[in-house]
C-alpha positions as CSV (number, residue, x, y, z in Angstrom):
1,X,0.0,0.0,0.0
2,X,2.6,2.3,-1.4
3,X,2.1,5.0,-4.1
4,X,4.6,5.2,-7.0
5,X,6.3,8.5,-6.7
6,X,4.3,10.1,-9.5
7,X,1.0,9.4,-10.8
8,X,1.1,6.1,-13.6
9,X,0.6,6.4,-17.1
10,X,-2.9,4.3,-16.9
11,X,-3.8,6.6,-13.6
12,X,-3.9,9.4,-16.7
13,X,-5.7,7.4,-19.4
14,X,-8.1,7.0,-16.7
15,X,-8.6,10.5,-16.1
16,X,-8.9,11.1,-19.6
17,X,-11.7,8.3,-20.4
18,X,-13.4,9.9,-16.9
19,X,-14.2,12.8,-19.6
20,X,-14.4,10.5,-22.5
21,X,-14.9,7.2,-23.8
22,X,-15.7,5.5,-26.6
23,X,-15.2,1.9,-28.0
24,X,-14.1,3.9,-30.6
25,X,-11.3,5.5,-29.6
26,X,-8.1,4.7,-26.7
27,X,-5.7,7.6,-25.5
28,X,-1.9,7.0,-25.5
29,X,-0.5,9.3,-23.0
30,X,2.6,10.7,-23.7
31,X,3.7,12.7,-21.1
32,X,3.9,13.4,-17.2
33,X,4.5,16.7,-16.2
34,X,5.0,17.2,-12.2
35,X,3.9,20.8,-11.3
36,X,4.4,20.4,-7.0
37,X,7.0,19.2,-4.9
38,X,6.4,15.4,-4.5
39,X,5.0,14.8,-0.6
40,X,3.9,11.7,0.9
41,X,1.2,11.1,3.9
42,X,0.7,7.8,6.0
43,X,-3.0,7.3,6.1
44,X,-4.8,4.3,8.2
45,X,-7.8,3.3,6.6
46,X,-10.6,1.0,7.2
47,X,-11.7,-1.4,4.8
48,X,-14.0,-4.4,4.6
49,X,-12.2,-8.1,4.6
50,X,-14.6,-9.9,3.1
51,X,-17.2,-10.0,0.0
52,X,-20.6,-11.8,0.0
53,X,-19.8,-15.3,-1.2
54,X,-21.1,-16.0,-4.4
55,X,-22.9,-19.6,-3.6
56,X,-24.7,-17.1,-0.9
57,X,-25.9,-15.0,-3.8
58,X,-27.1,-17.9,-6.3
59,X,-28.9,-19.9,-3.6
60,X,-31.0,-16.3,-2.3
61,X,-31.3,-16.2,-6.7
62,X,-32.9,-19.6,-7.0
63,X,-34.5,-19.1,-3.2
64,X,-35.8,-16.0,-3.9
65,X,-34.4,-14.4,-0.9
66,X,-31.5,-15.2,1.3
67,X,-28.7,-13.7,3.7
68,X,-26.9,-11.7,1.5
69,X,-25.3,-8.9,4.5
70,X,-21.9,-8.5,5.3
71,X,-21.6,-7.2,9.2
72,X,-19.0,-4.2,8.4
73,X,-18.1,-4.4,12.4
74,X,-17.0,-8.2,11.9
75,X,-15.3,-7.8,8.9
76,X,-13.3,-4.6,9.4
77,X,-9.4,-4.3,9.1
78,X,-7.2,-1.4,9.7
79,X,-4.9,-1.0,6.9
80,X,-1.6,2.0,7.1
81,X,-0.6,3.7,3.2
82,X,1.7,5.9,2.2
83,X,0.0,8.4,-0.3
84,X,0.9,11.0,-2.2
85,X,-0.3,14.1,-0.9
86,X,-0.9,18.0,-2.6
87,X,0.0,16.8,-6.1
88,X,-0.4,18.6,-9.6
89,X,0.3,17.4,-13.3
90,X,-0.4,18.3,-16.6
91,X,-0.8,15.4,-18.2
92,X,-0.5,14.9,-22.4
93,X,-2.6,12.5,-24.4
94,X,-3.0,11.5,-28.0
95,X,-6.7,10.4,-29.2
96,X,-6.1,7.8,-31.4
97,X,-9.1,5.9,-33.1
98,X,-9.7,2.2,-32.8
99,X,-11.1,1.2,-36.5
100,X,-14.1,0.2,-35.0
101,X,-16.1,2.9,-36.5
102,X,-15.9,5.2,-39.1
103,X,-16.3,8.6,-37.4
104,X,-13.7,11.4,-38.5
105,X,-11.1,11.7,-35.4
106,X,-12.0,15.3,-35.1
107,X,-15.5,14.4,-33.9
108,X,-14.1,12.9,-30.6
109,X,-11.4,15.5,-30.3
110,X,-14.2,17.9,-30.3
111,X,-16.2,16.0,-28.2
112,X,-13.6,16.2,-25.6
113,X,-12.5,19.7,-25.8
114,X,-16.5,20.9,-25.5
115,X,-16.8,18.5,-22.4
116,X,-13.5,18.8,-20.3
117,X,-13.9,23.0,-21.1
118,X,-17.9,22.8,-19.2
119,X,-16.1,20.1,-16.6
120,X,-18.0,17.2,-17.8
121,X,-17.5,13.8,-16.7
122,X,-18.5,10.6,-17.4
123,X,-17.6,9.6,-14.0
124,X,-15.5,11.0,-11.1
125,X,-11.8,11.3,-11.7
126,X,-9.3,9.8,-9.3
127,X,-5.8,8.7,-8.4
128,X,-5.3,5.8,-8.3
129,X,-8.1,4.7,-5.7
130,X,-11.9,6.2,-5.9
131,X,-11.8,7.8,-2.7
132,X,-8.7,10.1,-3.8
133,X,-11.0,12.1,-6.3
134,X,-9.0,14.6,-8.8
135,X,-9.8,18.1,-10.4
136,X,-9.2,18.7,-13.7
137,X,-9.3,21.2,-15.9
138,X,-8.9,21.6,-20.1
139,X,-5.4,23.7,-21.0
140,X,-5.5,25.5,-24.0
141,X,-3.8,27.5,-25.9
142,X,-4.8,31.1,-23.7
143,X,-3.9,28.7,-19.9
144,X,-0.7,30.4,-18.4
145,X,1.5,27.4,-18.2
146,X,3.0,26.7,-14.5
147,X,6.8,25.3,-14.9
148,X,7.6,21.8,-13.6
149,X,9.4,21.2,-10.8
150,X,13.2,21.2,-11.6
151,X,13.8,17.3,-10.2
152,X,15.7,14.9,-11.5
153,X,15.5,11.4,-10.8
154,X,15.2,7.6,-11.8
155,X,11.7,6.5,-10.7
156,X,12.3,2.9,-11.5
157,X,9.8,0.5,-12.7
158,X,6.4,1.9,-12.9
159,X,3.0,0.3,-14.1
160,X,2.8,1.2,-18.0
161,X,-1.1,-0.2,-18.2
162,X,-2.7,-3.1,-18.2
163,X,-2.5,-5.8,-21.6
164,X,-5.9,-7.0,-22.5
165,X,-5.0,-9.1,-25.4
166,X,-6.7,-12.0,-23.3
167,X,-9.6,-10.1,-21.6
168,X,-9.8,-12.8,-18.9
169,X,-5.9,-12.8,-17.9
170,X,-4.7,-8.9,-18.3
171,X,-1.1,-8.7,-17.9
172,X,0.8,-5.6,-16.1
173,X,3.2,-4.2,-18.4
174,X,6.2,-2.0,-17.0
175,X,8.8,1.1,-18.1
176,X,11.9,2.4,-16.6
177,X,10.4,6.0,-15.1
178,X,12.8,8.5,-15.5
179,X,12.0,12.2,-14.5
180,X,14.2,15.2,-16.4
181,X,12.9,18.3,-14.8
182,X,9.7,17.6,-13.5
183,X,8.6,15.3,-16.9
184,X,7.9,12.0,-17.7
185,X,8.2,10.9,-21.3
186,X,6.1,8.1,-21.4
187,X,7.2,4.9,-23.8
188,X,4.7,3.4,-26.4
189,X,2.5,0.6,-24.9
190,X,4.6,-1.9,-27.3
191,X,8.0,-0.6,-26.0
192,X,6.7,-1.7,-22.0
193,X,7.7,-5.0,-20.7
194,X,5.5,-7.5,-19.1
């Protein structure tokens, strides 16, 4: 329950498909800029231990009703993390279409500019975890630009994104992080190993 030191490449393709997604279309981010200082924070959560046990669910199915409650004061653990804490990044993303549609690219690029501008989402951005929710905002052309920090540093492996060539077993695939003044270049998915 450690963060990376920066936020992963698939933590920004998330926030990106928060705003929009289509079958469509994928993003391929390209770049991780780090705008603050990078802090940590040790946080104790609590968190459930257990899940309702699927036979429970298919025998209230076929029963038509059934025990189906988890007691959250029996099942409770105490876990510690070590978060990141007051970040910023400016994150870059390419829209790239998936050829399973014939829609011109500029109608999704488009798409995306007129909702991340109004601060539409299709669901809540986050890092990482749900409950660590993120603000974002559209930069344009007119958005004074805030430098990155001027650190320098080898991140070490860091999750690239998940392979879903076979849907039912999706392999992590990994990059060597490096950081030259505050950015990331991020590595084509193909170039990350598993």
């Amino acid at each position: 329950r450690v963060s990376y030191d920066v936020m992963t490449p698939s933590a920004a393709r998330a926030i990106f498909e928060a705003i929009l997604w289509k079958p469509q279309m994928r993003w391929r981010v390209s770049r991780i800029e780090v705008l603050k200082p990078i802090r940590w924070v040790n946080l104790r959560r609590n968190e459930v231990s257990a899940v309702v046990s699927t036979r429970n669910v298919q025998q209230a199915m076929n029963a038509g009703s059934g025990m189906l409650a988890l007691y959250i004061e029996d099942e409770r653990q105490q876990r510690a993390g070590y978060f990141l804490r007051d970040v910023a990044y400016r994150i870059h993303a390419e829209l790239l279409l998936t050829g399973k549609g014939s829609d011109p690219l500029i109608k999704y690029t488009e798409m995306f500019a007129r909702r991340a501008s109004k601060g539409q989402c299709v669901n809540q951005p986050y890092l990482g975890c749900r409950e660590f929710s993120a603000d974002v905002r559209l930069v344009t052309v007119d958005t004074p630009l805030a430098t990155p920090i001027a650190d320098t540093r080898e991140l070490g492996w860091m999750l690239h994104d998940l392979d879903y060539t076979h849907p039912s077993d999706p392999q992590p695939r990994f990059f060597r992080a490096q950081m030259n003044a505050g950015v990331i270049e991020v590595p084509l998915f193909e170039e990350a190993v598993g």
